[in-house]
C-alpha positions as a Markdown table, in Angstrom:
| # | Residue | x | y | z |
|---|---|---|---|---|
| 1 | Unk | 0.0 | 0.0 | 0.0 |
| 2 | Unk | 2.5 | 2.6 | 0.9 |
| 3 | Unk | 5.0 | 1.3 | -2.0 |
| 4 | Unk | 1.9 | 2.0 | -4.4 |
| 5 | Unk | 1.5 | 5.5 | -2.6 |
| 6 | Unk | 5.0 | 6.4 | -2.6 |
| 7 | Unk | 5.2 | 5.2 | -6.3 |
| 8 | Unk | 2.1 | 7.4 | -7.1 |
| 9 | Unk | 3.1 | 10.7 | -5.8 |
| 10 | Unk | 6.8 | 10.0 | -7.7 |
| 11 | Unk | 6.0 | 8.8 | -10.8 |
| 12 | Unk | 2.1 | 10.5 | -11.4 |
| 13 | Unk | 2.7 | 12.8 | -12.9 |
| 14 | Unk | 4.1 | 11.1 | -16.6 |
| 15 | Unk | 0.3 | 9.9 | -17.1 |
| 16 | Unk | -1.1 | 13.7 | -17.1 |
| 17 | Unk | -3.8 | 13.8 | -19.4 |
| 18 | Unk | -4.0 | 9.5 | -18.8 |
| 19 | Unk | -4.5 | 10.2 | -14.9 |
| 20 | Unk | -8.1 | 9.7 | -15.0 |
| 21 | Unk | -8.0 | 6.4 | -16.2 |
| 22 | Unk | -5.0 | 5.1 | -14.1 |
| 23 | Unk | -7.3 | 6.4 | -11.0 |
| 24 | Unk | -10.6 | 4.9 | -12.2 |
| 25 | Unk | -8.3 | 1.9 | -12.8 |
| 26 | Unk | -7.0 | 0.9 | -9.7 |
| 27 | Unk | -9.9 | 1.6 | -7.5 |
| 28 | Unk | -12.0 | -0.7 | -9.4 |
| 29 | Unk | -9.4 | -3.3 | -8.7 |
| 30 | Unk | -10.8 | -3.6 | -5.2 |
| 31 | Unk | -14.1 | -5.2 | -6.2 |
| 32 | Unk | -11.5 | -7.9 | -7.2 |
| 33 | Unk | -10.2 | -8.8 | -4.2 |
| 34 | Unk | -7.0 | -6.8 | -4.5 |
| 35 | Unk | -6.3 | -4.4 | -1.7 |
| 36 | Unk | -6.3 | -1.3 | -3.0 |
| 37 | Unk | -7.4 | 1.3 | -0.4 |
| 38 | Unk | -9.2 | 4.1 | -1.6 |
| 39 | Unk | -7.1 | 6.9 | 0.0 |
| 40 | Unk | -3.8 | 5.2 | -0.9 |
| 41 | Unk | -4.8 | 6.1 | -4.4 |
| 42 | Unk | -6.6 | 9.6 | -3.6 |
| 43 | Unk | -4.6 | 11.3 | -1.5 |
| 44 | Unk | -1.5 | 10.6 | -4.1 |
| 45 | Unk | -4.3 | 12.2 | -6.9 |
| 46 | Unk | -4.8 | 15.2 | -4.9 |
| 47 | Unk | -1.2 | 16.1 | -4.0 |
| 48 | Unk | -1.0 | 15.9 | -7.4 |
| 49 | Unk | -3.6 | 18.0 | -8.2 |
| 50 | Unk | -2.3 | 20.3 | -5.8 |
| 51 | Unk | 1.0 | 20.4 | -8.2 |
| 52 | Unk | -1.0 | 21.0 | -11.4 |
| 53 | Unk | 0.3 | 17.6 | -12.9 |
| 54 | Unk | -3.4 | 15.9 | -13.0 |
| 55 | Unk | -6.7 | 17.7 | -13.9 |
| 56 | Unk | -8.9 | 18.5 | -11.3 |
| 57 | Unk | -12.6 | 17.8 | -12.4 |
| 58 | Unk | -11.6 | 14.3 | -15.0 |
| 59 | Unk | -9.8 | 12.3 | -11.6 |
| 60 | Unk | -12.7 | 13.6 | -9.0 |
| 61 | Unk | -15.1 | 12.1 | -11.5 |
| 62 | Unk | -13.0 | 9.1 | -12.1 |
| 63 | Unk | -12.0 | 8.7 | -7.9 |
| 64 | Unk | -15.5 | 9.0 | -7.2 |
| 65 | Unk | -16.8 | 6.4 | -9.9 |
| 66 | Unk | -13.9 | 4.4 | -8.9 |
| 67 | Unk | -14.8 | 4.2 | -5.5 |
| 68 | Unk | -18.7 | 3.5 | -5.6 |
| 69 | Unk | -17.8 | 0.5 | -9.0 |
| 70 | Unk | -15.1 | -1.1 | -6.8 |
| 71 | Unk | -17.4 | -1.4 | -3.7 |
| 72 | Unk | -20.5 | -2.6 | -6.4 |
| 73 | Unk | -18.1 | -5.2 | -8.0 |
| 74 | Unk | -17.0 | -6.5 | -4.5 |
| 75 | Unk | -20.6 | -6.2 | -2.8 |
| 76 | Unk | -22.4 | -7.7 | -6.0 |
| 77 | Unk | -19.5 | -10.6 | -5.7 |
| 78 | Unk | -19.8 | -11.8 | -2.2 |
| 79 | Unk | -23.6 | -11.4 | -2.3 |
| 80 | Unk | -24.0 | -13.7 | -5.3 |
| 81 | Unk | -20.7 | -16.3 | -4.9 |
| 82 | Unk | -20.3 | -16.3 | -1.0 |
| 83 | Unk | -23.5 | -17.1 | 0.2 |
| 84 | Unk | -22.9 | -20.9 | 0.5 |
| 85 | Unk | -20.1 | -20.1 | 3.2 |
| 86 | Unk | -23.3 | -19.6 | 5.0 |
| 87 | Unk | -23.8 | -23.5 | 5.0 |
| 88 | Unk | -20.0 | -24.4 | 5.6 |
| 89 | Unk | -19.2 | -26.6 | 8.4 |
| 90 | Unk | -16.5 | -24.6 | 9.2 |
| 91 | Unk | -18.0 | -21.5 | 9.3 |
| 92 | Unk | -20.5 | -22.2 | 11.7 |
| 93 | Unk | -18.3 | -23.6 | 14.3 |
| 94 | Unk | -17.2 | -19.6 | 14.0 |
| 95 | Unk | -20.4 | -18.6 | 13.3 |
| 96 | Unk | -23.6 | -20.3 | 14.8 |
| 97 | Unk | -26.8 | -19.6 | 13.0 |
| 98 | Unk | -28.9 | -18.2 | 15.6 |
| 99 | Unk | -25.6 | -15.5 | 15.9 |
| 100 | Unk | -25.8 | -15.2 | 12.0 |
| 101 | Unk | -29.7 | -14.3 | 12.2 |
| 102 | Unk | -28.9 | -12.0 | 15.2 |
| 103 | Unk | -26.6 | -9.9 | 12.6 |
| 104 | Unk | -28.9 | -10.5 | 10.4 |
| 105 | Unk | -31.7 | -8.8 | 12.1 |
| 106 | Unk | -29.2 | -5.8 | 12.7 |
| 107 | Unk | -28.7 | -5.3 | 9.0 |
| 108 | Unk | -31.5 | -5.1 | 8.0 |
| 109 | Unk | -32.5 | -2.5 | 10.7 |
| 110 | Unk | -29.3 | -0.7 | 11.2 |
| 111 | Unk | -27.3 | -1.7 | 8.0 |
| 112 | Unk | -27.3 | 0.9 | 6.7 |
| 113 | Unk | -26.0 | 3.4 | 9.5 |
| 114 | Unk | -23.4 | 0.9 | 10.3 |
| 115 | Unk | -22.0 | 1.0 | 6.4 |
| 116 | Unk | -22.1 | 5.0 | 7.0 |
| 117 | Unk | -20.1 | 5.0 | 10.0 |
| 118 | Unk | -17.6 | 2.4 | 8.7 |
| 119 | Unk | -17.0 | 4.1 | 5.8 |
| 120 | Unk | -15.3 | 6.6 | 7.9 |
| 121 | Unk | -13.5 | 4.0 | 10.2 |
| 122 | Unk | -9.9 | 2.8 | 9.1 |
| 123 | Unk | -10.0 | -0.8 | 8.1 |
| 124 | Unk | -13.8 | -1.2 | 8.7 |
| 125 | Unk | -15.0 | -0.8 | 5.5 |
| 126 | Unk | -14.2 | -3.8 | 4.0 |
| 127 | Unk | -15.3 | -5.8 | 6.9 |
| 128 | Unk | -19.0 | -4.3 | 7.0 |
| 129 | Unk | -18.9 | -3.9 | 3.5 |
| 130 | Unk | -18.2 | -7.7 | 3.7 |
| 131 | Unk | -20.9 | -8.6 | 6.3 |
| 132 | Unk | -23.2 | -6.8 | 4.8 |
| 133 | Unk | -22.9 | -8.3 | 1.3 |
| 134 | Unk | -23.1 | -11.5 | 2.4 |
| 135 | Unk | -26.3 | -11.4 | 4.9 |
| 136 | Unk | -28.2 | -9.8 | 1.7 |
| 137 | Unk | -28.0 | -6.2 | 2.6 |
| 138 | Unk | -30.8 | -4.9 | 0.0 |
| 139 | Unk | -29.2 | -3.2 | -3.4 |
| 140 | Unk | -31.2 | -0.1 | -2.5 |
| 141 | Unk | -29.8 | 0.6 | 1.3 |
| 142 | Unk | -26.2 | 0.1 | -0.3 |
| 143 | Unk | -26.2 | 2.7 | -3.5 |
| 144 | Unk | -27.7 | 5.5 | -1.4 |
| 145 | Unk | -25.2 | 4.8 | 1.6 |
| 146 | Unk | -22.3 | 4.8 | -1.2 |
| 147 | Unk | -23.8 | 7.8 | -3.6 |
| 148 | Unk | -23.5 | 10.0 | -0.5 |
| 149 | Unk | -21.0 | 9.2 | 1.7 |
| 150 | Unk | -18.6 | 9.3 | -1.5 |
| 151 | Unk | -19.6 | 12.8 | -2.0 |
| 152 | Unk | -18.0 | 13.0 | 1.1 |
| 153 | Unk | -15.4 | 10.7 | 1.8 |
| 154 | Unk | -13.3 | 11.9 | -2.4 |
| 155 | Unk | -13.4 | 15.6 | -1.5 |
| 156 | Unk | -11.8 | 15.0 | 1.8 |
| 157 | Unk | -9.3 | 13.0 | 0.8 |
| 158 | Unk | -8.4 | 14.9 | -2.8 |
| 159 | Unk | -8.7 | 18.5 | -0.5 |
| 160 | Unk | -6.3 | 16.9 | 1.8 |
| 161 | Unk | -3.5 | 15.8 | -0.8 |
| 162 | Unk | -4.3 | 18.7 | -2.6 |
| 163 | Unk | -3.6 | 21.5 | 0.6 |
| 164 | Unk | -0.3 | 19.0 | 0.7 |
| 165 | Unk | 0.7 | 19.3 | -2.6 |
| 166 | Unk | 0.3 | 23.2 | -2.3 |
| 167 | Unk | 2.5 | 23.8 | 0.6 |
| 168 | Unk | -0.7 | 24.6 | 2.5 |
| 169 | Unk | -0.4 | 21.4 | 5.1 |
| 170 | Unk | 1.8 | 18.7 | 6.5 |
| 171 | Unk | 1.8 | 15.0 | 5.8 |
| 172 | Unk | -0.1 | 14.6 | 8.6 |
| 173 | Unk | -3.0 | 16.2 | 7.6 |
| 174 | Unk | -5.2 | 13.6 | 5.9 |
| 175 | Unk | -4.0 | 11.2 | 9.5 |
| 176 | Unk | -5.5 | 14.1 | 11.5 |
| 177 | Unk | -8.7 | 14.4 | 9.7 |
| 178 | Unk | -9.1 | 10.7 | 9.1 |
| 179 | Unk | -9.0 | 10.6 | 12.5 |
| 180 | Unk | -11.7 | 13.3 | 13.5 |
| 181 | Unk | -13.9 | 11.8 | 11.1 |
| 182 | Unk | -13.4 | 8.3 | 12.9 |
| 183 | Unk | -13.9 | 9.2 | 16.1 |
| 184 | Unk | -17.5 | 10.9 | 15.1 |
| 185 | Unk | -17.8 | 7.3 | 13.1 |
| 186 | Unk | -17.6 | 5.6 | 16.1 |
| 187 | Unk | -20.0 | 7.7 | 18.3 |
| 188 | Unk | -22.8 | 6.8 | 15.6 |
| 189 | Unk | -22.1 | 2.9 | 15.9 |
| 190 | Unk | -22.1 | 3.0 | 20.0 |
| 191 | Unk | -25.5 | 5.3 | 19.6 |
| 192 | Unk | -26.9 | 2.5 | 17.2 |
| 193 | Unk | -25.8 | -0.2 | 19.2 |
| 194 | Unk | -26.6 | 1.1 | 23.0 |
| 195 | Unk | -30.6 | 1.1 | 22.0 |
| 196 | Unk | -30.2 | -2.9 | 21.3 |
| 197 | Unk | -27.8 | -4.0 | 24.3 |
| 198 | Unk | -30.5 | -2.4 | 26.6 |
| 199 | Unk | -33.6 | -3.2 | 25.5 |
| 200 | Unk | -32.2 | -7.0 | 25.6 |
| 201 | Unk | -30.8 | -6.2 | 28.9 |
| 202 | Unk | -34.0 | -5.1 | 30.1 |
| 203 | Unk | -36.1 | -7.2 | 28.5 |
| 204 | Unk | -33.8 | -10.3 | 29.5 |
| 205 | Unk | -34.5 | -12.2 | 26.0 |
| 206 | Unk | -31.8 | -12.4 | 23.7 |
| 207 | Unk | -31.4 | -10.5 | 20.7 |
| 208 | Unk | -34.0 | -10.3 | 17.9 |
| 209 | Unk | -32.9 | -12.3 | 15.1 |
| 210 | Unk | -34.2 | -12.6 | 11.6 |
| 211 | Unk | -36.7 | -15.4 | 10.6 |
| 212 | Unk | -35.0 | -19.0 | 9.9 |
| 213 | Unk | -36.5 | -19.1 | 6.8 |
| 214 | Unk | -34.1 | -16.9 | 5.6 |
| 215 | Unk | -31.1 | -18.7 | 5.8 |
| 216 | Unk | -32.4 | -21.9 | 4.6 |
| 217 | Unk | -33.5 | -20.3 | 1.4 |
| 218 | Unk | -29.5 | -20.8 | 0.3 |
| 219 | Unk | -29.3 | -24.2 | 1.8 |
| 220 | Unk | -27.2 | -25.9 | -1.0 |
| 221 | Unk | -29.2 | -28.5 | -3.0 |
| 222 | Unk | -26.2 | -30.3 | -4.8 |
| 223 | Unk | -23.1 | -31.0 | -3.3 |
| 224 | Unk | -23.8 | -29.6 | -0.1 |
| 225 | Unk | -23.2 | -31.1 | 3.1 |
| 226 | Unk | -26.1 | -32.9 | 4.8 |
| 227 | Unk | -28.3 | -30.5 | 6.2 |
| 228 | Unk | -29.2 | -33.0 | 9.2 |
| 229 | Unk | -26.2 | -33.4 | 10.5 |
| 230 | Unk | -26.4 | -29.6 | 11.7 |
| 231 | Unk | -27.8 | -28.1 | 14.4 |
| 232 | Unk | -31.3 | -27.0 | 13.9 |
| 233 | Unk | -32.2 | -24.0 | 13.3 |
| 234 | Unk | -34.0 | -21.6 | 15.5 |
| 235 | Unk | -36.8 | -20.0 | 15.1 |
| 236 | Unk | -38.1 | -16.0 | 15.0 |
């Protein structure tokens, strides 16, 4: 990651008019399974921005369709290959299913404001992102989290390489307001998550989860493993 930063800001500048493409190019790589983080590649674009090397307007467009197709192609993959993980006997020794409906039910009433706040969180974005993919997070709940917090989450880090790249801040900038940003991040999640841990608490019943019927619409037919030989599964 750092080499591909480092090799970025050096060598960036030799694409010029081509720097839209490069940019739209490796963030899309993402949705591949290739970890390429989306400020290693944006902060980079707007130092050089900053310098006058790139175009401003082609690479925001191009960072900002980068972003939202790399999270598609990764979300649309997990979603449609990775849902027989979901019947692994491996995963649920991690993983049991009355756990897996608990998250469940959380998705699908707080997805979305988790994959808000984790967008802003360091290395949480991929996880949720993840998560949510796989426990059918609907198409819907996902484009409008990513259409806006994109709008967000490009300027910041484009405005941050780009005060860099003009003299006007230190490296340290786009740490420091990574950082603010994650800390609010993190407020939202406890705030989502305090209303839940209580009324169970209160209530003395454990979590809601979502119906069973759910996760035995992707029971394998073929070449799965004997469904009997699991634990059953619980009910709503």
């Amino acid at each position: 990651m750092e080499d591909l930063q480092a090799w970025l800001t050096e060598h960036g500048a030799s694409f010029g008019a081509w720097s839209p493409f490069l940019v739209l190019g490796l963030l899309l790589l993402s949705g591949f399974g290739i970890p390429v983080s989306e400020d290693v590649v944006n902060l980079p674009a707007g130092i050089l921005i900053g310098q006058g090397s790139w175009p401003l307007v082609p690479v925001l467009i191009a960072s900002y369709v980068g972003v939202i197709g790399g999270d598609a192609i990764w979300f649309f993959n997990i979603r449609t290959f990775g849902t027989p993980l979901l019947h692994r006997r491996w995963f649920k020794r991690f993983v049991h299913p009355k756990r897996l409906l608990q998250v469940k039910h959380q998705i699908d009433q707080r997805g979305a404001w988790v994959l808000v706040a984790a967008r802003f969180i360091p290395g949480m974005r991929s996880p949720v992102l993840t998560a949510s993919a796989l426990l059918h997070m609907p198409w819907r709940h996902f484009l409008l989290v990513e259409l806006l917090c994109v709008l967000i989450t490009v300027p910041m880090q484009l405005g941050a390489g780009y005060l860099i790249g003009r003299h006007l801040g230190g490296g340290d900038l786009a740490r420091t307001a990574t950082v603010v940003v994650a800390v609010i991040a993190g407020v939202l999640i406890v705030s989502a998550l305090i209303p839940v841990l209580m009324q169970a608490w209160r209530r003395n019943h454990p979590l809601p989860r979502a119906r069973a019927s759910w996760l035995r619409r992707y029971r394998p037919r073929q070449g799965g493993e004997s469904p009997p030989a699991e634990p059953p599964l619980p009910t709503a």
